[in-house]
N, C-alpha and C positions, 0 to 999 in steps of 0.2 A: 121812798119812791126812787127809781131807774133815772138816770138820764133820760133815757129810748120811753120808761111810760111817759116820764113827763111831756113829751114830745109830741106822742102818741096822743095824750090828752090836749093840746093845744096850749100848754104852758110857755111865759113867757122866758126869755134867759134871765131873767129878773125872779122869778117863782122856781125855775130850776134853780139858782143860786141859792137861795132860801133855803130850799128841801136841802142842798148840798151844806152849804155853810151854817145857818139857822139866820132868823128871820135877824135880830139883831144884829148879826154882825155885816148882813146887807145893809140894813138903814145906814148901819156906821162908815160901812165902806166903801159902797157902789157907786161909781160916777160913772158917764158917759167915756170917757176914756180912760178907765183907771183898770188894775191890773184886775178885779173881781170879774168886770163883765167882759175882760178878755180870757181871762181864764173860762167862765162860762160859754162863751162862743167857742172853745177851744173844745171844752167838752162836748159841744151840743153838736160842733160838726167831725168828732170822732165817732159819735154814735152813730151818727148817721152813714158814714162812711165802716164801719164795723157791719153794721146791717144790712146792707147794700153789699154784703159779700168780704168785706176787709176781712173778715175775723178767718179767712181761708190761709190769708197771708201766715197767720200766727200759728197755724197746724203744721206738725213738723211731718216730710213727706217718709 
């Protein structure tokens, strides 16, 4: 699964981390402030930002 489905489906940055890394090495490494669920908000708000038109940036003119 996407970043963007995940999103899309109401998943948490906890369940996107999951899909992305596997469930395992969330249990292992997730904390409230730890570099996983920064990385995961990191992704969750470039998707979002991507889909909202970002991804025009990336188109060479």
């Amino acid at each position: 699964m996407t970043v963007m489905k995940g999103i899309d489906a109401g998943r948490t940055q906890r369940m996107i981390a999951a899909e992305v890394w596997g469930e395992a090495a969330v249990a292992a490494e997730w904390s409230a402030d730890g570099w996983m669920r920064s990385r995961a908000r990191r992704l969750v708000a470039r998707a979002r930002a991507l889909a909202g038109g970002g991804w025009r940036k990336m188109v060479p003119r």
